[in-house]
C-alpha positions as CSV (number, residue, x, y, z in Angstrom):
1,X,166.1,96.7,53.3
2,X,167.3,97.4,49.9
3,X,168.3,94.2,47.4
4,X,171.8,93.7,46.4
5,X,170.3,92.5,43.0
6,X,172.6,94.3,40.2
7,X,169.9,96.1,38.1
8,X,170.3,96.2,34.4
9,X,171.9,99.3,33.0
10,X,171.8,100.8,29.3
11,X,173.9,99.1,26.5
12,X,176.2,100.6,24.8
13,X,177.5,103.7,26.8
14,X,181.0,102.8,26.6
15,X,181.3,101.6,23.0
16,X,183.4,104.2,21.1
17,X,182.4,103.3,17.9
18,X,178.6,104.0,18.9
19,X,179.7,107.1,20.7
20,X,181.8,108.3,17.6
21,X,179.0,107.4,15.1
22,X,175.8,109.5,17.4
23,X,178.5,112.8,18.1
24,X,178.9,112.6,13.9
25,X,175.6,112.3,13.0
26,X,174.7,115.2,15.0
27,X,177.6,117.1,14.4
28,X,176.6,116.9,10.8
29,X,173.1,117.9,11.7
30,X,173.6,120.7,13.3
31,X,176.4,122.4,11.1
32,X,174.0,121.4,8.5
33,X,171.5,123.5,10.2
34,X,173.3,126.6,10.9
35,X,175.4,126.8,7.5
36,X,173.4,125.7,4.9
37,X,172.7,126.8,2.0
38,X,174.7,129.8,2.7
39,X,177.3,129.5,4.9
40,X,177.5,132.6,7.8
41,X,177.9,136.0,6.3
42,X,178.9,137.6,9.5
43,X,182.3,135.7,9.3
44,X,183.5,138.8,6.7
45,X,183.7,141.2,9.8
46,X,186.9,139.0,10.5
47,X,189.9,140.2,7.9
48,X,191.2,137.2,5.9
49,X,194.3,134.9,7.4
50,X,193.1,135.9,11.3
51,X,193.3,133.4,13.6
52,X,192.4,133.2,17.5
53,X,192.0,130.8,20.2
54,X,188.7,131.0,22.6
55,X,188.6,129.1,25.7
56,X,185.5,127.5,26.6
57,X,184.6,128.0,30.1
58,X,182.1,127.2,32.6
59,X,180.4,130.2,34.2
60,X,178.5,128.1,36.6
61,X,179.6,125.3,38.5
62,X,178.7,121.8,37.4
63,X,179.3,118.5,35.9
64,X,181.1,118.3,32.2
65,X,179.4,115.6,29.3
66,X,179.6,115.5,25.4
67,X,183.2,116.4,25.1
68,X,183.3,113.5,22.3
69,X,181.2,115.7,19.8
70,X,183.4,118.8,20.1
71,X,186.2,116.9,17.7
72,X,183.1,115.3,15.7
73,X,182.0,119.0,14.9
74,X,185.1,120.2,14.5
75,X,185.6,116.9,11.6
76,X,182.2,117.8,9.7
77,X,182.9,121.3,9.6
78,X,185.9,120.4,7.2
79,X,184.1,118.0,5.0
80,X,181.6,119.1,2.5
81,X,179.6,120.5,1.8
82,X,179.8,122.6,5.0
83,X,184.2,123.0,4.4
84,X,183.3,125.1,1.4
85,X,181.6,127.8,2.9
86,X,184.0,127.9,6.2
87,X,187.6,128.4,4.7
88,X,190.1,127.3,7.0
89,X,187.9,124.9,8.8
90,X,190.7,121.9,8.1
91,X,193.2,123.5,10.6
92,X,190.5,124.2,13.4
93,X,191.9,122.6,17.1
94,X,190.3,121.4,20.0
95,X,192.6,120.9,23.2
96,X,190.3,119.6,26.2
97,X,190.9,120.6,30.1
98,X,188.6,118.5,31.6
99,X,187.0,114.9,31.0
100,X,183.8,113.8,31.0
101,X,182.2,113.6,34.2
102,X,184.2,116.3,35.9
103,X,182.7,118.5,38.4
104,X,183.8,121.9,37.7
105,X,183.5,125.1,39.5
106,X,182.7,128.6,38.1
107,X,185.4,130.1,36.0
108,X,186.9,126.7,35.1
109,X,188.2,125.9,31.8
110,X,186.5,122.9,29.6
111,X,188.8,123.5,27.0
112,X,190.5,125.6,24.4
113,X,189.4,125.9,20.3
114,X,192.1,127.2,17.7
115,X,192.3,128.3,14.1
116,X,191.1,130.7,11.8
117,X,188.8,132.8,13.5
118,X,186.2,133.5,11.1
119,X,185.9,129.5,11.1
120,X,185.8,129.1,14.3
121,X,183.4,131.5,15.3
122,X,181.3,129.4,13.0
123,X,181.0,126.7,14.9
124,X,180.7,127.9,17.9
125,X,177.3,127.9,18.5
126,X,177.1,124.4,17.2
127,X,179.8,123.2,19.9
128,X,178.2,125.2,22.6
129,X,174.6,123.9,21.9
130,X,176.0,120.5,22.5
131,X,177.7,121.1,25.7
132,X,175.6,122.8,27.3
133,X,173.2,120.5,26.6
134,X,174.6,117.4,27.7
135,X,176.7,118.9,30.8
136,X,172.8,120.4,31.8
137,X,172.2,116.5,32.3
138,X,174.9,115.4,33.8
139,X,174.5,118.1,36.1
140,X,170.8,118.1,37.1
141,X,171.5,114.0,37.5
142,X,174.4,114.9,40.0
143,X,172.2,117.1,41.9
144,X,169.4,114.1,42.2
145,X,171.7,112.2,42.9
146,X,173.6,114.0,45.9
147,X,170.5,114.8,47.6
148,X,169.1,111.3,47.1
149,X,172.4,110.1,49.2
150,X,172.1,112.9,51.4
151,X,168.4,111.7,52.5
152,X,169.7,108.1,52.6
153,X,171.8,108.3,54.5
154,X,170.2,110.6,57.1
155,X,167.5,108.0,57.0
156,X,170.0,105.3,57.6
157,X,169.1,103.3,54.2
158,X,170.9,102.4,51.3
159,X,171.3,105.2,49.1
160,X,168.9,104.5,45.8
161,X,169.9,104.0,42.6
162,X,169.0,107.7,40.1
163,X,167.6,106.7,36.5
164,X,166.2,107.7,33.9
165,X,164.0,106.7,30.9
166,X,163.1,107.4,26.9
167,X,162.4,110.7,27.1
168,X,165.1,111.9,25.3
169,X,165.2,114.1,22.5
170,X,165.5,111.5,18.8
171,X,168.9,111.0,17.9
172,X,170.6,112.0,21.2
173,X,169.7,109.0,23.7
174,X,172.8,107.6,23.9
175,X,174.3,110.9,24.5
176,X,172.0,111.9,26.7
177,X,172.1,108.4,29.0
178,X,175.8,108.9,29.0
179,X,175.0,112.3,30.3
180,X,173.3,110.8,33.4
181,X,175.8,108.2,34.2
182,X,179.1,111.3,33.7
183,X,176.3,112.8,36.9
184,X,176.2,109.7,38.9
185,X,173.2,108.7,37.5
186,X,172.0,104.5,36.3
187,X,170.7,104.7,33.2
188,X,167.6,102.9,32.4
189,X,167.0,100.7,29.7
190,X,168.7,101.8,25.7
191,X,165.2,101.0,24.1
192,X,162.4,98.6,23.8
193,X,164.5,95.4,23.0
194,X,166.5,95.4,26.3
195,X,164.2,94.4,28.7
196,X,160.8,94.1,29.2
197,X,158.7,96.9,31.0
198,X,155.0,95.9,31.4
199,X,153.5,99.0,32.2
200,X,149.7,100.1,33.1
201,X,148.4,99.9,29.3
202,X,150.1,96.2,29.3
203,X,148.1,95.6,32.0
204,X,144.7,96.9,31.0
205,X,145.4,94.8,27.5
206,X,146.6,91.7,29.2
207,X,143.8,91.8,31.8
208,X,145.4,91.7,35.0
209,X,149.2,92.1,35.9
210,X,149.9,88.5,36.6
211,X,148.5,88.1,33.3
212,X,150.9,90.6,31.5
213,X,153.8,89.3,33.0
214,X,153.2,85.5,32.2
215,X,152.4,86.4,28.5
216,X,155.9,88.4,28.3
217,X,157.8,85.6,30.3
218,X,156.4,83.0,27.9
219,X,157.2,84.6,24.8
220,X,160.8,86.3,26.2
221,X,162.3,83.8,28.6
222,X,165.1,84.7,30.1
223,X,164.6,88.9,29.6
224,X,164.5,91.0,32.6
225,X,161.3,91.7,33.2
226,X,160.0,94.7,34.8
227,X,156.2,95.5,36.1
228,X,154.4,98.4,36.6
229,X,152.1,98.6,39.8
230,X,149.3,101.2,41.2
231,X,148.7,100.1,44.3
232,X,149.9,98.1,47.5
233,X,147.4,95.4,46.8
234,X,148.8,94.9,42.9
235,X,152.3,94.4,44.2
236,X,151.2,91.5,46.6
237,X,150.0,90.3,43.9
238,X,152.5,90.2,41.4
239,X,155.2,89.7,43.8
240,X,153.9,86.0,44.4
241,X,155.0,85.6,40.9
242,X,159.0,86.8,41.9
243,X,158.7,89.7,39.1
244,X,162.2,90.3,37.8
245,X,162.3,94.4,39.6
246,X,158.6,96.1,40.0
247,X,158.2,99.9,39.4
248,X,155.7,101.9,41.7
249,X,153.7,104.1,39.9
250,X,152.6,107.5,41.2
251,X,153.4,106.3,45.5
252,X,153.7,108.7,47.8
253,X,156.7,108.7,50.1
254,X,154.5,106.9,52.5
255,X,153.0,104.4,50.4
256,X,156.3,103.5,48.9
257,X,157.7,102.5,52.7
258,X,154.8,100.9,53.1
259,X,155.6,98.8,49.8
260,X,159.4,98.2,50.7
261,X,158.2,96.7,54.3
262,X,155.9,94.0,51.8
263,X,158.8,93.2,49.7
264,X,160.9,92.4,52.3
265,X,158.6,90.2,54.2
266,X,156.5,88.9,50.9
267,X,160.1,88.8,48.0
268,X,163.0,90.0,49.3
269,X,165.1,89.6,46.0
270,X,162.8,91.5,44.2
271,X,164.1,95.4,43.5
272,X,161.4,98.1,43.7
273,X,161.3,101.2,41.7
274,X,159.5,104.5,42.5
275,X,158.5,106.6,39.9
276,X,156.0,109.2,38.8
277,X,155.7,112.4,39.8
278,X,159.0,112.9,41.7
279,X,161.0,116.2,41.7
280,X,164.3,117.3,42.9
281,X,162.3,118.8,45.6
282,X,160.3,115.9,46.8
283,X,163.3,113.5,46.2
284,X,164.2,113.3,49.8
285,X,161.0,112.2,50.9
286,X,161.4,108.7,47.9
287,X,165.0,108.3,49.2
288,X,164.5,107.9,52.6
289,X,162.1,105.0,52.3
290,X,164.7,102.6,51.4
291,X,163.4,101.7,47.8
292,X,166.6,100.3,45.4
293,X,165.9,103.2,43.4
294,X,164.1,106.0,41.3
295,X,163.5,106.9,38.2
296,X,162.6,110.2,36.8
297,X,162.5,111.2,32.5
298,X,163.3,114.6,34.0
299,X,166.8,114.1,34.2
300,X,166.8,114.1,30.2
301,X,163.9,116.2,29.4
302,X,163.9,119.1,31.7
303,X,167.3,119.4,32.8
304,X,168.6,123.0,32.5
305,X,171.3,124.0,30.6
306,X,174.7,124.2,32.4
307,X,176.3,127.9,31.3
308,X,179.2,127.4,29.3
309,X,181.3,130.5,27.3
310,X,183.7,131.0,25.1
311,X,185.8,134.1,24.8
312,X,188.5,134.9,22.3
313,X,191.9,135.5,24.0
């Protein structure tokens, strides 16, 4: 059976002033990299006082995140030193058709950029990067995510819960774990201070896993408290001890049933995790086995890109 413990989910996803501070910082970073020193020569093919509007659009169906840097670009583009070499940056527009977390379908529009065209061509790139980036996760965390539930419920289990973990690219997590929850996804842990993980290294240190996880509950009482296992007979042993949710490391589909039937007759309040070594295509296999859910860093770092365009009108 699967526990109906709630399991801990990232901080700070839905703080706007967190949100608005990581799409400025890499707004900023990027322009900075595709403008400085010397601004984008290119832009004189465009006669002076031209404006357009471009709509950007989705040439493959999926599942739309980041929309909060496209205005944060659009910001640092008209502050210096990055307004001086893009004239007309200042009166650059961004009207959005679609929110975060929409599923769109090929040919559908994500939204519309106005203003002086040389500027805006500019920035395009930078806006584009960003989009495509994060709507690649969103997307790729809705696919694992609809195929888990598929297998679920074929199997007649709970559907599992799809997270991720800290491999995410510096500077983007929060954008990135905001990504996975626009595609369905639970986000993991923000970073090292919000729960403990005691993972196989802990373990080897510590000198046994019972041993890790008293250390950490001694010096962190009250913090969730996650443990790493390798094998059936380390998770009998640990869960005597009522760990706060147990990850199982590099089970097979097999093994992992075989570790849900010991939770429930050993600690049935106790969550289990599968991880390691799971893809898209051997999801089905983890889902069906009733485990409370899975984790997998490739929803952040090997996500594909989801095609986005935009084309002057």
């Amino acid at each position: 059976m699967s526990t109906t413990r709630d399991l801990p989910r990232a901080r700070g996803l839905d703080d706007e002033e967190a949100v608005a501070e990581a799409a400025r910082r890499l707004a900023q970073t990027a322009l900075a990299e595709d403008l400085l020193p010397g601004g984008d020569p290119t832009s004189a093919a465009i006669p002076a006082g031209h404006e357009a509007s471009g709509v950007i659009a989705a040439r493959s169906g999926g599942v739309v995140s980041g929309l909060e840097v496209v205005p944060a670009v659009l910001a640092a583009a008209a502050e210096e030193p990055v307004a001086g070499l893009l004239p007309g940056a200042g009166r650059l527009s961004w009207s959005p058709a679609a929110a975060n977390g929409d599923e769109l379908a090929a040919g559908a529009a994500v939204g519309t950029l106005s203003g002086p065209t040389a500027a805006l061509l500019s920035v395009e790139r930078t806006v584009l990067n960003a989009l495509t980036h994060l709507s690649g996760v969103a997307s790729y965390t809705h696919s694992w995510v609809a195929r888990a539930a598929d297998a679920a419920s074929q199997a007649g289990v709970a559907r599992p819960a799809i997270r991720d973990s800290r491999k995410t690219l510096p500077g983007l997590r929060l954008l990135e774990k905001r990504a996975v929850a626009h595609g369905g996804g639970s986000p993991h842990r923000f970073n090292l201070s919000d729960q403990a993980m005691v993972k196989d290294n802990h373990v080897a240190g510590a000198g046994g896993v019972v041993e890790a996880l008293t250390r950490v509950r001694a010096a962190h009482p009250g913090l969730w408290c996650e443990v790493e296992v390798d094998s059936l007979s380390q998770l009998e042993e640990v869960l005597g001890h009522e760990p706060d949710q147990v990850l199982l490391d590099n089970f097979s589909p097999a093994e992992v049933a075989r570790a849900v039937a010991l939770r429930d007759e050993k600690a049935p309040g106790v969550p289990l995790e599968a991880s390691g070594g799971i893809a898209l295509e051997t999801l089905a296999g983890f889902a069906a086995t009733g485990v409370d859910s899975i984790a997998a860093g490739a929803l952040t770092h090997s996500a594909p890109a989801l095609d986005l365009g935009l084309d002057l009108g």
